[in-house]
C-alpha positions as CSV (number, residue, x, y, z in Angstrom):
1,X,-3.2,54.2,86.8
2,X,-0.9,57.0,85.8
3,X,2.4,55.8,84.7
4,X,5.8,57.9,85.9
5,X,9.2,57.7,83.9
6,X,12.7,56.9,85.3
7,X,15.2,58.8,84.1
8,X,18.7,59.3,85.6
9,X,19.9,62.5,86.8
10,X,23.9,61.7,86.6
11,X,26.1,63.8,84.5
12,X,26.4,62.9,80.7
13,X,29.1,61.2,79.2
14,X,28.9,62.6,75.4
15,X,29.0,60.1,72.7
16,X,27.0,60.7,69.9
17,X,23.7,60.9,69.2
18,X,-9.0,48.3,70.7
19,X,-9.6,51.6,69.4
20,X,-6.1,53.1,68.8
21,X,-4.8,55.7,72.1
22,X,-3.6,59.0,70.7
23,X,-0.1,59.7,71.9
24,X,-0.3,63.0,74.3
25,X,2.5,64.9,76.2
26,X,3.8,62.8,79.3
27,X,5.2,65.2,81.7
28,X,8.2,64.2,82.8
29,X,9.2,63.8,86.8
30,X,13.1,63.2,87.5
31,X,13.6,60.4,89.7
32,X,17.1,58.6,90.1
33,X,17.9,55.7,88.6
34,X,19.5,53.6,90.7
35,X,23.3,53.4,89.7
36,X,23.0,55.5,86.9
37,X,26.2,57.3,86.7
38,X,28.6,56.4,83.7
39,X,31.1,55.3,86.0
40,X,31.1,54.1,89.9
41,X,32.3,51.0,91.6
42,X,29.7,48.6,90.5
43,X,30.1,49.6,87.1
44,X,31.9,47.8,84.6
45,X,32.9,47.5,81.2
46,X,33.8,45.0,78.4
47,X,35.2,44.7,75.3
48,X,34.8,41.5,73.2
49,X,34.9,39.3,70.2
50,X,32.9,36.9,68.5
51,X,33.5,33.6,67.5
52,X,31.2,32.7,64.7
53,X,29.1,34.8,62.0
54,X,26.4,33.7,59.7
55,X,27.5,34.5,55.7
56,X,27.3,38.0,54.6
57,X,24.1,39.4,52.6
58,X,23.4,42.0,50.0
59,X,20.9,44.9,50.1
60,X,21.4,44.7,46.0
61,X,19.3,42.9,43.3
62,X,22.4,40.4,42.9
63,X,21.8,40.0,46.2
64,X,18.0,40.0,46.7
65,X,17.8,42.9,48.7
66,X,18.4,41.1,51.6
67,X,19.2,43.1,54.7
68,X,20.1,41.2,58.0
69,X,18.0,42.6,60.7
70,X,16.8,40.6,63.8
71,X,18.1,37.1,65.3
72,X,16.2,34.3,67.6
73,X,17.8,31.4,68.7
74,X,15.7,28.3,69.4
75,X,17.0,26.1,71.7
76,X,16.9,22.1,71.4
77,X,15.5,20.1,74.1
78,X,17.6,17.0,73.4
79,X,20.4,18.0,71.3
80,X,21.6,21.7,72.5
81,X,24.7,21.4,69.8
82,X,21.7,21.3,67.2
83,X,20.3,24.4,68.3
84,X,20.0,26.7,65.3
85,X,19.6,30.6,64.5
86,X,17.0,32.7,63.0
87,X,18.0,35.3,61.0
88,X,15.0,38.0,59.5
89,X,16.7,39.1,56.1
90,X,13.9,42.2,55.2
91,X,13.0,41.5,51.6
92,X,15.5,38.7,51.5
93,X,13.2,37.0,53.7
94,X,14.1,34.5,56.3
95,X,17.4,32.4,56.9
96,X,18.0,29.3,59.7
97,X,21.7,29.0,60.6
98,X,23.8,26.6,63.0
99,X,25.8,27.5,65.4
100,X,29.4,27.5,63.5
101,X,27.1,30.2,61.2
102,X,26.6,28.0,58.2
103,X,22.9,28.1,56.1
104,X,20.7,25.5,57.1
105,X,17.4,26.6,55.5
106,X,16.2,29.8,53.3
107,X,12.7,30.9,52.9
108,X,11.7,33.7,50.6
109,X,9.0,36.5,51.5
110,X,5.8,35.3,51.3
111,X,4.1,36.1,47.6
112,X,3.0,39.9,47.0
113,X,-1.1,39.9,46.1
114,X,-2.4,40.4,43.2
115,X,-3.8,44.4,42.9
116,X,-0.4,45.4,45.8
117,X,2.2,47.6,46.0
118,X,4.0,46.5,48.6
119,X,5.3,43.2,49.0
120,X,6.1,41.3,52.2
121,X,9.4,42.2,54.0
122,X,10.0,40.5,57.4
123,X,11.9,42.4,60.1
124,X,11.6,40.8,63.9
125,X,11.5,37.3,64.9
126,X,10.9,35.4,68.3
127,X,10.8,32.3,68.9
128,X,8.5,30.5,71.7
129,X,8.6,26.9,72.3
130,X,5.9,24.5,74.3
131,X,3.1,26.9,72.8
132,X,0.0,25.2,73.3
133,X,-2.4,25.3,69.8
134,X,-5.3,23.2,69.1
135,X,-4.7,20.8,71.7
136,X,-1.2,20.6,70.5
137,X,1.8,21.8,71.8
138,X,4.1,23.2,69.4
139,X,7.4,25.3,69.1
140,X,6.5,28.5,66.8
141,X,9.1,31.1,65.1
142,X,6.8,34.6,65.3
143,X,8.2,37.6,62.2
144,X,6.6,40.6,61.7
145,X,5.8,41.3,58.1
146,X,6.4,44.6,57.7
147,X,5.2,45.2,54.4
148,X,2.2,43.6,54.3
149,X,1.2,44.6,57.8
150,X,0.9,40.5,59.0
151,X,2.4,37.8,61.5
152,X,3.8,35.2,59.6
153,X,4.0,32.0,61.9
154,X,6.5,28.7,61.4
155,X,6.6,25.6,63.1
156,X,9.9,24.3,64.4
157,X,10.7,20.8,63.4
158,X,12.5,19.8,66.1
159,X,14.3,17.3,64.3
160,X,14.8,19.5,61.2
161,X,18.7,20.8,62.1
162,X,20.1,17.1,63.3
163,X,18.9,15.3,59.8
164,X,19.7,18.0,57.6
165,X,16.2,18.7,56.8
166,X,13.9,22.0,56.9
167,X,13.2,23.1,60.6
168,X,10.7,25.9,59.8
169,X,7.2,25.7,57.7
170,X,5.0,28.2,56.9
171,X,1.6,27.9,58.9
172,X,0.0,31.1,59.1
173,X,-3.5,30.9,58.2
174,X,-4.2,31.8,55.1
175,X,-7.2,34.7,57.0
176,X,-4.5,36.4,58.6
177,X,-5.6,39.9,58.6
178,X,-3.6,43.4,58.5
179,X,-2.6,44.0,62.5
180,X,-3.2,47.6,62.4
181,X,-4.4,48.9,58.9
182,X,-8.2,48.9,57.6
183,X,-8.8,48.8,54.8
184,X,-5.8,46.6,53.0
185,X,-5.5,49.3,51.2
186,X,-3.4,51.1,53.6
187,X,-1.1,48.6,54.4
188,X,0.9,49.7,51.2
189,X,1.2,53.1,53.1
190,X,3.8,51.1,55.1
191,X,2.7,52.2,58.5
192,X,2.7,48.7,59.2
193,X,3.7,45.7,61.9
194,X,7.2,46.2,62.5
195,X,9.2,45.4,66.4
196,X,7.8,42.1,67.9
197,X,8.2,40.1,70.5
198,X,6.5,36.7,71.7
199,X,6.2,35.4,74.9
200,X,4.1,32.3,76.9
201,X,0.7,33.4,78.6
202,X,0.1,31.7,81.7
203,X,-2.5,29.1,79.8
204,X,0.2,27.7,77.3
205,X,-1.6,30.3,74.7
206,X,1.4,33.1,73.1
207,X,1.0,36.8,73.0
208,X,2.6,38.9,70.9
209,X,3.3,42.5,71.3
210,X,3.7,44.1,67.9
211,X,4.8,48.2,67.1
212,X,3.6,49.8,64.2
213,X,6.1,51.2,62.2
214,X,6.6,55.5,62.2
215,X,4.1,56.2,64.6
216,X,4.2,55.7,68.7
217,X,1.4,52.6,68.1
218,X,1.6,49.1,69.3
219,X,-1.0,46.1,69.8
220,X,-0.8,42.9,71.6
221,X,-2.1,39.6,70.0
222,X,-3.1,36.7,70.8
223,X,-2.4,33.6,68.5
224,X,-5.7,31.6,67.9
225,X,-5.1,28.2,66.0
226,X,-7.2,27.5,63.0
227,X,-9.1,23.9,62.5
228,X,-6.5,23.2,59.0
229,X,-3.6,23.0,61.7
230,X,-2.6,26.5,60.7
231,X,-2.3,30.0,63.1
232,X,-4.1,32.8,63.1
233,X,-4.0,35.8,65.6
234,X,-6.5,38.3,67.0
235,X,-6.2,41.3,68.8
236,X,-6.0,42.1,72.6
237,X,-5.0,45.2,72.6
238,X,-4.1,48.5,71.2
239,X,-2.2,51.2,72.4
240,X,0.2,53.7,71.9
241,X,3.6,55.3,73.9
242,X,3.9,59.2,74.2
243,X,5.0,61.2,71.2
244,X,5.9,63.9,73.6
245,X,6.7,65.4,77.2
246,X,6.9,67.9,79.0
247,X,10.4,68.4,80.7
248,X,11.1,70.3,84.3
249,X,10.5,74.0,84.0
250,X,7.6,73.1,81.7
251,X,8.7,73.3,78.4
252,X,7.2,70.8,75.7
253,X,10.1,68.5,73.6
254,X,9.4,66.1,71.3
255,X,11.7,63.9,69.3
256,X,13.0,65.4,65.7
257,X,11.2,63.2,62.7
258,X,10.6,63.4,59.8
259,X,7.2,65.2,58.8
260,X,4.0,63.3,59.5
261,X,6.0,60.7,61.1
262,X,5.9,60.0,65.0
263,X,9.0,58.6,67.5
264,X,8.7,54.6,66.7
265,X,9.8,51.6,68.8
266,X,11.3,48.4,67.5
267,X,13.1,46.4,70.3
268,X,10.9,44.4,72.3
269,X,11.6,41.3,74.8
270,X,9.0,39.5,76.7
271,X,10.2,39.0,80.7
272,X,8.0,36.3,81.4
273,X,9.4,36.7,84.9
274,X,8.4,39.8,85.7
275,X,5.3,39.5,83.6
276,X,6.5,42.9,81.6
277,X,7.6,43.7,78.0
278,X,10.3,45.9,77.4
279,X,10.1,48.1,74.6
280,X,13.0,50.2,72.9
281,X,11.3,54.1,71.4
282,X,14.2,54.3,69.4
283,X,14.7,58.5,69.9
284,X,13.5,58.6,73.4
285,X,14.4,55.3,75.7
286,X,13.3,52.2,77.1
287,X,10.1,51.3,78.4
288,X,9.1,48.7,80.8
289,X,5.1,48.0,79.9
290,X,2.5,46.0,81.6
291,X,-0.7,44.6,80.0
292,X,-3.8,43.4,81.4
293,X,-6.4,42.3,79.0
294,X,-7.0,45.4,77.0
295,X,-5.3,47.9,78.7
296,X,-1.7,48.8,79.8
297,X,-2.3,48.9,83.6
298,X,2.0,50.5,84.0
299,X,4.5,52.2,81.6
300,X,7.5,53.2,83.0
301,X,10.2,55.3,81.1
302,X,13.4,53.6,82.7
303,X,15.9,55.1,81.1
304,X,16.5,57.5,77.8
305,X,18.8,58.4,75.1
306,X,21.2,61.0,75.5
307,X,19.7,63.5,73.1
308,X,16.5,63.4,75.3
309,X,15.4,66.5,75.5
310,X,17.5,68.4,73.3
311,X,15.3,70.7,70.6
312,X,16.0,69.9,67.1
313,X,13.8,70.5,63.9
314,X,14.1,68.7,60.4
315,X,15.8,69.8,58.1
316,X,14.2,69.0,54.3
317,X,17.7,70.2,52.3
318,X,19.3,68.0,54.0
319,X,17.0,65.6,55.5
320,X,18.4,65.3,58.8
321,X,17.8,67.0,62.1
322,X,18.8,70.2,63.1
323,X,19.7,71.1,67.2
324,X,18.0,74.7,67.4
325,X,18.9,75.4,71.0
326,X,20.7,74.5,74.6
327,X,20.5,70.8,75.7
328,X,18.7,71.0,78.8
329,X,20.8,68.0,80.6
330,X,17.9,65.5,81.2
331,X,19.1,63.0,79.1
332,X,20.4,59.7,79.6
333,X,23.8,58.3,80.0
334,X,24.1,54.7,78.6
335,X,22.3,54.6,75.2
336,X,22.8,56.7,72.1
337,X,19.8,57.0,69.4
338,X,18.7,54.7,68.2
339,X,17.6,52.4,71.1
340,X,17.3,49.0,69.6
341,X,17.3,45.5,70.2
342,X,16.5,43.9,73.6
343,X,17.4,40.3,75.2
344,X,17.1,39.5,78.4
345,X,19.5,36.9,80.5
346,X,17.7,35.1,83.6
347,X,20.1,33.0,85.6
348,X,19.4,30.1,87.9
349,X,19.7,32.1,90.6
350,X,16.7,34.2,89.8
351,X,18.8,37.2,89.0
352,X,18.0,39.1,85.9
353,X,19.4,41.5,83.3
354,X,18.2,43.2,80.3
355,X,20.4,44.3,77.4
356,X,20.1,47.2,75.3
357,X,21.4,47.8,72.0
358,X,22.8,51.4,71.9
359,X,22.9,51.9,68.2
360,X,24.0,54.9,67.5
361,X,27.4,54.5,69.6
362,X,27.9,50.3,68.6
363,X,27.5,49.6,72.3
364,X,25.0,47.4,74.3
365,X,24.1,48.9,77.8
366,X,23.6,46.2,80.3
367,X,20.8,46.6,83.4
368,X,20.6,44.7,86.5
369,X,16.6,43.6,87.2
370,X,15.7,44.7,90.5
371,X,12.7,42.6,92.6
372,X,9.0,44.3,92.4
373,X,6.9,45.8,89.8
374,X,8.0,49.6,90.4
375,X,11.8,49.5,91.0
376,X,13.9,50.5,87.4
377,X,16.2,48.8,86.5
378,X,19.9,49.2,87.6
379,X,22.3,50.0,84.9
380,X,25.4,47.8,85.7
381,X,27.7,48.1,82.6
382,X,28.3,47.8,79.0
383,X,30.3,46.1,76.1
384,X,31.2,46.3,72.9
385,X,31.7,43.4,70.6
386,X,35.2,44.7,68.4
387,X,37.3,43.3,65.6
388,X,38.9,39.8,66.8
389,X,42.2,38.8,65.8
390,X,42.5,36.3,62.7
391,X,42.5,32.7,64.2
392,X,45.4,30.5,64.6
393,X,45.1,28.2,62.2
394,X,45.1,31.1,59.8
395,X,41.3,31.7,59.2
396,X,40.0,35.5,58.7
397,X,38.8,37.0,62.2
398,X,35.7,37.5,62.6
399,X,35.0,41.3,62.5
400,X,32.9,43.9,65.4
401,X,29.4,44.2,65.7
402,X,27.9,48.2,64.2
403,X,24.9,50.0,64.9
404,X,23.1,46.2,65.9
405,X,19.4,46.5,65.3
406,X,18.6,43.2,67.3
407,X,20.5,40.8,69.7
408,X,19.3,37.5,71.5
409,X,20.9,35.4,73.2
410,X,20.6,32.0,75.2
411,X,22.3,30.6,78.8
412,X,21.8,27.4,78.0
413,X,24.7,24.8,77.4
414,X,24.8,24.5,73.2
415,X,27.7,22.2,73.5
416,X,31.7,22.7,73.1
417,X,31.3,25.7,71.3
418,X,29.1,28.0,73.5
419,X,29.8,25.7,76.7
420,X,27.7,28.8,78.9
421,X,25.4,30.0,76.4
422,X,25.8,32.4,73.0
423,X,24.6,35.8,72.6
424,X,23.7,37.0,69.4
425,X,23.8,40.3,67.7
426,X,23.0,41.5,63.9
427,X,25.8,43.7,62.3
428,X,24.9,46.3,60.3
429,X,28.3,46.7,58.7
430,X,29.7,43.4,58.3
431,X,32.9,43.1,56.7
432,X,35.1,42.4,55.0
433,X,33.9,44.7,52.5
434,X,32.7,43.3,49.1
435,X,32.6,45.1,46.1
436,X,30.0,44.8,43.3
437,X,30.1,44.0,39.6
438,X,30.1,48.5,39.0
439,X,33.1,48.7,40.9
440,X,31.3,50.1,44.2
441,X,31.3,48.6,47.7
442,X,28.0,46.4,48.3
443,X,26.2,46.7,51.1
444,X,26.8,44.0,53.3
445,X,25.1,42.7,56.9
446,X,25.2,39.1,58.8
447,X,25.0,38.4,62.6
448,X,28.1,37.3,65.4
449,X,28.0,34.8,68.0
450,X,29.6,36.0,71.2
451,X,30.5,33.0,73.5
452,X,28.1,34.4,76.5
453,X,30.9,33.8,79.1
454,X,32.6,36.8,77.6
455,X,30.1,39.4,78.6
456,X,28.9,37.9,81.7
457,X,32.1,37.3,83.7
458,X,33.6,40.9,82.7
459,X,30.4,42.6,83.7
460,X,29.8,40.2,87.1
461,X,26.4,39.1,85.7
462,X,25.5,36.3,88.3
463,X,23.8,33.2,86.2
C-alpha cells in the first residue's frame, strides 16, 4: 500500500541544523501533525540533570579507541537494584555498568580475520529478555558490528551483576554471515550493519531490524538458534527508506551527503505495542514502519528535521554542506539534524511516548502515541539534560548530555536510586575535559542516568 508522510505545517523555531528496494523520490503531501507547533498550551518543556554517569572513554590509542555510542538497560526480574547498563564503546568494544555508573564487565571487539581490513566495531545494542531459543528461554543483548557487517549476540546471566560475576557471553554462532554484503569482501567497504533494534515476535522468537550504514537500506532478521547452544540469524526482509522527495510545487530535494553516499538511519526502537519500529533517517526525520513477512506493508514520515527541504550541495574544500538557495518552509520544528536515538516509555495506563534525540541542537523531542495504525504521533514537549550542580557532600557534578547518539530508558522501580525508572542517554562530550600525554584535550564520551521522574512529571507524561 502506498505510504504518506506527516509532516507539520507550524512555523519554525530556528535552531540549528530480499532483493534490496532502490530508494526512489517520495512525493511529499503536507498533512498536520497533530500539536505540532513549537509552543501551545499542551506543550511543555524541561530542563534537567543527571544523577549518575558511567567512567569517561578515549577515542585515542591510550585509550583504545573507544567511543561511547549506544546504551540498553536490562532489567532484573528479582533484584531491580541489580539491574545493569550496556554501553556499545565502537572499537573499544562493549562495557556492562551498574546503576551508580561503575564497570561491571568489559568485552573487547570480537577478533579481526585473517586476510581483513576492517576489524569489528560495535555500535547499537538492545536488549530483549524471555526470548525463546532452542526450546529455551533466554535474555539476549543484540549489537550491531559495524565493521564486520554481523550481529554479535550475548546471553544475560541473570545472576552475573548480584555476585560480582560476568553477566554477558558471547554466543553468536560461529556461521554468522555478513547482513547485507556479498561477497565478505565488501564488508571492508564499510557499508555495513549499523542502527539496530530488537524486539519480541508474537512466538517468543526476536526480530531485529538492522540499517546499513551510508545508504537509505535496512533488513529485518530473524534470530535462529544453532544445535551448539549458540545464535545465528537469517533474513526476513530487506528494504530501503526514500533518498529523496518531491516537495509541494514539485520540486525534487534530497538531503546534502557526501558523494556516493545516501541519507542513513541509525535510531531504531521496537513498539511492541503498536506492532511498529520507529526509525530515525538522521537528515530527513522519523519514520514509523510496519513489517509483514517480507515486505513493509506502511511507512509513515511523522515528523522531519528542520533543514528538510532546504537545497544544499557538498562542498569538497571544505567538506561540508553548502545551502545554495531559499528554504522552502516545510521543515520540522522539534528535531535538528541529526535525528538520533529513540526509546520509548509505555505506562500502566496504556499511554505511550516516543523520544527523539535531536542531535544537532542537544535536545530530545518528546511525542505523545496516539491509538490506531494511521494517526502520527503528537509532539508534546522536550528536555534538555544540563550541567548539574556539584553534590553536597562535595563530589564533582555530573555534567549535560551533547549531541546524544542513543538514549534508553526503563519505568520500572530499580530501587532507591531511580525509585520511577532511569532514562539513559550517551554524551558525546563528556567532561570534565582530560588532557593527553601531548598536551591536547582527549576526546572523551560516557553516558548519564536521568532519574525518569524528572522528565516525566515536567512534561505531564502519564505512566
Amino acid at each position: 500500500m502506498p505510504f504518506t508522510p506527516h509532516v507539520p505545517t507550524a512555523p519554525r523555531a530556528r535552531r540549528g541544523r530480499g532483493p534490496a528496494v532502490t530508494a526512489g523520490v517520495l512525493a511529499l503531501t503536507l498533512l498536520p501533525l497533530t500539536g505540532a507547533a513549537a509552543t501551545g498550551p499542551d506543550v511543555r518543556w524541561a530542563t534537567t540533570t543527571a544523577t549518575a554517569q558511567t567512567p569517561q572513554v578515549f577515542d585515542d590509542e591510550a585509550g583504545g579507541d573507544a567511543d561511547a555510542d549506544d546504551p540498553a538497560l536490562w532489567v532484573s526480574p528479582t533484584a531491580p537494584a541489580d539491574s545493569v547498563l550496556l554501553g556499545t564503546l565502537k572499537n573499544g568494544g562493549l562495557d556492562v555498568y551498574g546503576l551508580d555508573g561503575s564497570r561491571l564487565q568489559h568485552l573487547d571487539v570480537a577478533p579481526t580475520p585473517d586476510g581483513a581490513e576492517e576489524g569489528s566495531r560495535y555500535n547499537n545494542v538492545d536488549v530483549v529478555r524471555g526470548a525463546r531459543l532452542g526450546g529455551r528461554v533466554v535474555d539476549l543483548a543484540v549489537v550491531s558490528d559495524r565493521g564486520r557487517d554481523r550481529l554479535r549476540l550475548f546471553e544475560i546471566d541473570p545472576r552475573g551483576a548480584a555476585a560480582g560475576a560476568e553477566v554477558l557471553r558471547d554466543v553468536t554462532a560461529a556461521d554468522a554471515a555478513p547482513v547485507f554484503n556479498t561477497p565478505e569482501t565488501a564488508v571492508d567497504e564499510q557499508r555495513n550493519a549499523y542502527g539496530l533494534a530488537a524486539g519480541l515476535a508474537p512466538d517468543g522468537g526476536v526480530q531485529v531490524l538492522t540499517t546499513r550504514r551510508n545508504t537509505t537500506e535496512f533488513a529485518v532478521l530473524e534470530l535462529v538458534p544453532a544445535a551448539d547452544g549458540t545464535v545465528g540469524y537469517r533474513q526476513v526482509s530487506r528494504q530501503a527508506l526514500p533518498a529523496a522527495f518531491t516537495l509541494p510545487g514539485g520540486s525534487t530535494w534530497a538531503p546534502c551527503e557526501e558523494p556516493g553516499e545516501g541519507p542513513q538511519a541509525e535510531g531504531v526502537v521496537h513498539d511492541a505495542v503498536g506492532g511498529a519500529w520507529f526509525v530515525a533517517q538522521e537528515d530527513v526525520g522519523i519514520w514509523r514502519i510496519t513489517v509483514d513477512g517480507d515486505r513493509a506493508t506502511s511507512r509513515q514520515l511523522v515528523d522531519t528535521v528542520r533543514g528538510f527541504g532546504v537545497p544544499a550541495t557538498y562542498d569538497e574544500d571544505t567538506e561540508t554542506c553548502r545551502v545554495t538557495g531559499a528554504d522552502p518552509g516545510v521543515g520540522g520544528t522539534h528535531l535538528s539534524a541529526d535525528a538520533e536515538g529513540l526509546t520509548l516509555l509505555r505506562g500502566g495506563d496504556g499511554a505511550g511516548y516516543l523520544l527523539a534525540s535531536s542531535q544537532g541542537d542537544s535536545t530530545f523531542a518528546a511525542y505523545a502515541l496516539e491509538p490506531g495504525p494511521d494517526a502520527p504521533p503528537r509532539y508534546v514537549g522536550g528536555f534538555s539534560v544540563v550541567d548539574g550542580a556539584p553534590a553536597a557532600e562535595g563530589g564533582p557534578a555530573v555534567d549535560g548530555v551533547q549531541h546524544s547518539d542513543g538514549a534508553t530508558l526503563t519505568t520500572a522501580d530499580l530501587g532507591p536510586a531511580f525509585p520511577h525508572g532511569v532514562f539513559v542517554s550517551h554524551d558525546g562530550e563528556a567532561m570534565p575535559t582530560a588532557t593527553g600525554e601531548d598536551g591536547s584535550d582527549r576526546v572523551a564520551t560516557n553516558f548519564k542516568l536521568v532519574p525518569l521522574e524528572r522528565i516525566t512529571a515536567p512534561l505531564g507524561l502519564t505512566r
